[in-house]
C-alpha atoms as a printed R data frame, in Angstrom:
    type eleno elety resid chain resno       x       y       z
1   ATOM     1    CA   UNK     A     1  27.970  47.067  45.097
2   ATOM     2    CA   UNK     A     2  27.214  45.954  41.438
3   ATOM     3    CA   UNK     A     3  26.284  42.077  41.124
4   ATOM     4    CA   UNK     A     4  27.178  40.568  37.785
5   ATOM     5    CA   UNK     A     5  28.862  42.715  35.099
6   ATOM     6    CA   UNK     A     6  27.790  42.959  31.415
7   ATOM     7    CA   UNK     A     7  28.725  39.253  30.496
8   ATOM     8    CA   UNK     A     8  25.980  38.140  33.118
9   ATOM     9    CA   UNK     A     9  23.363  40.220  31.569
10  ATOM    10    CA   UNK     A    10  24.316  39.222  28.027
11  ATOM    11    CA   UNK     A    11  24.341  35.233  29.164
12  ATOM    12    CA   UNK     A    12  21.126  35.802  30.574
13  ATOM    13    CA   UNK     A    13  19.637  37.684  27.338
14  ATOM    14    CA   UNK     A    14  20.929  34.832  24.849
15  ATOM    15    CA   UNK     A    15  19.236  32.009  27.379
16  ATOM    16    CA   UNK     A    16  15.878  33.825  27.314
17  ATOM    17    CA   UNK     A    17  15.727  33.919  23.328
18  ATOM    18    CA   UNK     A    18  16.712  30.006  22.951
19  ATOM    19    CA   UNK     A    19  14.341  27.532  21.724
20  ATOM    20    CA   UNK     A    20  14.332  24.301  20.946
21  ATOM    21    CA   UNK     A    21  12.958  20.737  21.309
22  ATOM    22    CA   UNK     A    22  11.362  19.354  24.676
23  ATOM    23    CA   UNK     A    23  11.064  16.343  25.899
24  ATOM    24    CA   UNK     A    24   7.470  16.340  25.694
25  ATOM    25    CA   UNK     A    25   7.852  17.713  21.922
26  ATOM    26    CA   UNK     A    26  10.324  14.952  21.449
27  ATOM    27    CA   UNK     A    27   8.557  11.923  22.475
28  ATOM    28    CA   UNK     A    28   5.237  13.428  20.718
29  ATOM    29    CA   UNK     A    29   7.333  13.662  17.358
30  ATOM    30    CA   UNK     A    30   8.811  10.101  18.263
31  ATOM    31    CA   UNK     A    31   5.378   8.693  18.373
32  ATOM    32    CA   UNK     A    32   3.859  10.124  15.386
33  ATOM    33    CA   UNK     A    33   7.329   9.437  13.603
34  ATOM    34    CA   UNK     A    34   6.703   5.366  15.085
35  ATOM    35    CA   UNK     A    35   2.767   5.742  14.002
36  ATOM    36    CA   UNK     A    36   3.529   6.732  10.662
37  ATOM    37    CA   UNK     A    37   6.001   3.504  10.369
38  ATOM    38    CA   UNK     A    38   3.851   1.137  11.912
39  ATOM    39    CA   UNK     A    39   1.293   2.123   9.092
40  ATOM    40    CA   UNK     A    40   3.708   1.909   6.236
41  ATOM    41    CA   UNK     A    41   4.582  -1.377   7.502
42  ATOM    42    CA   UNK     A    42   0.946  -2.402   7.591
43  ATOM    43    CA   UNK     A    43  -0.343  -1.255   4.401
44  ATOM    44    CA   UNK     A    44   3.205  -1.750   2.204
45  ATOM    45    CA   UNK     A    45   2.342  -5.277   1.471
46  ATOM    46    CA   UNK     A    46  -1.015  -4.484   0.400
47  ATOM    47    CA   UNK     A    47   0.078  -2.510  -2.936
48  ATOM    48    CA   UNK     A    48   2.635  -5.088  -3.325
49  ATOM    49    CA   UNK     A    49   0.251  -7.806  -3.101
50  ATOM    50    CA   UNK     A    50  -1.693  -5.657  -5.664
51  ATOM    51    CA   UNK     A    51   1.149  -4.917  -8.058
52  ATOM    52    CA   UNK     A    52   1.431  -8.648  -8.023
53  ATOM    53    CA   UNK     A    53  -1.878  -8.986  -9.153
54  ATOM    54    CA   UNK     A    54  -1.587  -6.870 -11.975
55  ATOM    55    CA   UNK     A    55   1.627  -8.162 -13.459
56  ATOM    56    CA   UNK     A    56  -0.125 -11.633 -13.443
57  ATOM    57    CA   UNK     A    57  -2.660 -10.643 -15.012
58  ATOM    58    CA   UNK     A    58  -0.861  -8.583 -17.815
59  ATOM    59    CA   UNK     A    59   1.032 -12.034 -17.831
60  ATOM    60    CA   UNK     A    60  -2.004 -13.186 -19.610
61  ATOM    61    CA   UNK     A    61  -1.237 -11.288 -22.920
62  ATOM    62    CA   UNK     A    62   1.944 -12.925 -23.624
63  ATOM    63    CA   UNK     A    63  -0.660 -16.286 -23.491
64  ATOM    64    CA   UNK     A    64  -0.849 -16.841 -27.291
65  ATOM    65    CA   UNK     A    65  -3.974 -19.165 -27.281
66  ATOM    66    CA   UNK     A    66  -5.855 -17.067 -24.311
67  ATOM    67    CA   UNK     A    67  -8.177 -16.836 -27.133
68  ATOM    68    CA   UNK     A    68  -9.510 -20.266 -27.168
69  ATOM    69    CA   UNK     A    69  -9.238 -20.887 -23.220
70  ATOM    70    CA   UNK     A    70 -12.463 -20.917 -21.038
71  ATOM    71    CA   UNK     A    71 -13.816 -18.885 -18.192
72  ATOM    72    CA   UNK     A    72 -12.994 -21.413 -15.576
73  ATOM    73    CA   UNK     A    73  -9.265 -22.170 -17.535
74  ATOM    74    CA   UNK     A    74  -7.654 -18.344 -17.342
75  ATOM    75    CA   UNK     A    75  -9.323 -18.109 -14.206
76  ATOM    76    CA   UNK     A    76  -7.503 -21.283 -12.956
77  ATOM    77    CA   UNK     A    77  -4.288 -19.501 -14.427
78  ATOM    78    CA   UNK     A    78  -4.754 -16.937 -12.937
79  ATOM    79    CA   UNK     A    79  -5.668 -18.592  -9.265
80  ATOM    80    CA   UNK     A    80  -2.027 -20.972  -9.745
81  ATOM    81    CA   UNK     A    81  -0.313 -17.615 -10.424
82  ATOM    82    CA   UNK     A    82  -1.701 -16.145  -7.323
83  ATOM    83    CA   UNK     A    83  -1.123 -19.003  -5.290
84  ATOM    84    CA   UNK     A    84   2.528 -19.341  -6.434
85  ATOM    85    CA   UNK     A    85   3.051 -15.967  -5.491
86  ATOM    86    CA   UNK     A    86   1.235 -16.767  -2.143
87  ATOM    87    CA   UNK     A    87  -1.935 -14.018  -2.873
88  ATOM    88    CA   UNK     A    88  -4.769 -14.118  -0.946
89  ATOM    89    CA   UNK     A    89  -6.259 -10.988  -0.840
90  ATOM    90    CA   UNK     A    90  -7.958 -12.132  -4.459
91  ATOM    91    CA   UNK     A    91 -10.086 -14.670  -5.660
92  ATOM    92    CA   UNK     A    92 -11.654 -16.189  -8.747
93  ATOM    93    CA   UNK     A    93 -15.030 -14.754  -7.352
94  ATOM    94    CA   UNK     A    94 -13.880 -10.991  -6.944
95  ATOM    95    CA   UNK     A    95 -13.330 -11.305 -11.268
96  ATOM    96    CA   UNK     A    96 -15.485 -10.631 -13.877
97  ATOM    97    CA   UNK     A    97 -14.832 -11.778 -17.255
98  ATOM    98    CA   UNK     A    98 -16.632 -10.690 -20.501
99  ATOM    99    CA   UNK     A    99 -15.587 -11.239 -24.501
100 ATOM   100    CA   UNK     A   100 -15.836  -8.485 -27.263
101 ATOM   101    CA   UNK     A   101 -14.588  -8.459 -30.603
102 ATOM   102    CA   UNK     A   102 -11.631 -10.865 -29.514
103 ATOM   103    CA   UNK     A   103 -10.484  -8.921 -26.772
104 ATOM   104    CA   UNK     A   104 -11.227 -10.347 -23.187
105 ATOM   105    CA   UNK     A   105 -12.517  -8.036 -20.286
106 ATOM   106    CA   UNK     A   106 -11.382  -8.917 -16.569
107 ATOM   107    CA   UNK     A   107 -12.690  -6.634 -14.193
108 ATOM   108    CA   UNK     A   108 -10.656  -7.237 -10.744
109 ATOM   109    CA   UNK     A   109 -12.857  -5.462  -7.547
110 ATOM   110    CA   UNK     A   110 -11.531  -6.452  -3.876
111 ATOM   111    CA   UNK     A   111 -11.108  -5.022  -0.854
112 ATOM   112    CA   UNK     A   112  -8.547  -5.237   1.369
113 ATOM   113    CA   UNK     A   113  -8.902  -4.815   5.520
114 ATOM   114    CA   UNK     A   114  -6.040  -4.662   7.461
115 ATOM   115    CA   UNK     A   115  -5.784  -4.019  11.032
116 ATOM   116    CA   UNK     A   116  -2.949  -1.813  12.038
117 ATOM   117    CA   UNK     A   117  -3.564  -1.000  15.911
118 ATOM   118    CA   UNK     A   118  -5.958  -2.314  18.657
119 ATOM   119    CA   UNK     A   119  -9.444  -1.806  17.137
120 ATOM   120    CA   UNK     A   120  -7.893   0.287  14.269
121 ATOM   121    CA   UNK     A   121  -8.291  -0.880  10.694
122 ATOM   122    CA   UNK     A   122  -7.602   0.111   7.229
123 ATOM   123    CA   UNK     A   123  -9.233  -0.256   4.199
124 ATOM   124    CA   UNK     A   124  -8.325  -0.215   0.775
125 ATOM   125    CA   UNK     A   125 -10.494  -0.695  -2.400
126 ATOM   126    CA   UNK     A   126  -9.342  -1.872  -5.946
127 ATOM   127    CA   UNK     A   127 -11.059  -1.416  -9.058
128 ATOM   128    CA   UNK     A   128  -9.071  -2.346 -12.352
129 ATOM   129    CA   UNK     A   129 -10.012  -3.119 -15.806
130 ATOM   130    CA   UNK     A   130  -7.768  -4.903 -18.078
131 ATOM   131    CA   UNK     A   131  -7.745  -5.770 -21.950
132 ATOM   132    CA   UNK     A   132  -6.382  -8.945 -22.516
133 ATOM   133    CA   UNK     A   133  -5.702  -9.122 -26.612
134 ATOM   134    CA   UNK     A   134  -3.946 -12.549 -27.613
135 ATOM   135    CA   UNK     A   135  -0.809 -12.152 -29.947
């Protein structure tokens, strides 16, 4: 007597080649997919806070008497800007200023630590240079 006729060997065949996700594949992906977005959560605000930075300080161009302003007054522009915009990764410390031929170096170098998990941190590094020319 014959068990099982063609159909049963056929269902059997297309079950054997099938592959797909596990359970254990599933929750690994699921916790590298909730790593990955617990990191870009972390570290988002830092570039923001950064981008932030810069437009304040590119704010300074549109300053038409930057020119005749101290050390201690763009730098005390620049600190109300911050604050208003509620910055504190930067301070009037972490920027150099220098004058030549009318033009006004700042040179902006902080770091940033964040911590994202447990005893994991990240840290990022700015270095900018910007021109300030008054108008």
């Amino acid at each position: 007597m014959r068990l099982g006729g063609p159909s049963e060997c056929r269902s059997r065949r297309s079950a054997a080649g099938q592959s797909g996700l596990t359970l254990v594949g599933f929750l690994i992906l699921m916790g590298l997919g909730g790593f990955v977005a617990l990191f870009a959560v972390r570290v988002a605000p830092i570039y923001i806070d950064h981008y932030l930075i810069r437009t304040t300080v590119d704010s300074l161009n549109k300053d038409p008497d930057i020119e005749s302003k101290s050390r201690e007054e763009i730098l005390g522009l620049l600190q109300n800007r911050w604050d208003i915009n509620n910055i504190e990764t930067i301070k009037p410390k972490d920027v150099k200023m220098s004058r030549e031929d009318g033009v006004i170096k700042l040179h902006l170098k902080y770091d940033v630590t964040k911590n994202v998990v447990g005893n994991l941190d990240v840290l990022v590094r700015f270095d900018d240079l910007f021109l300030i020319k008054s108008k």
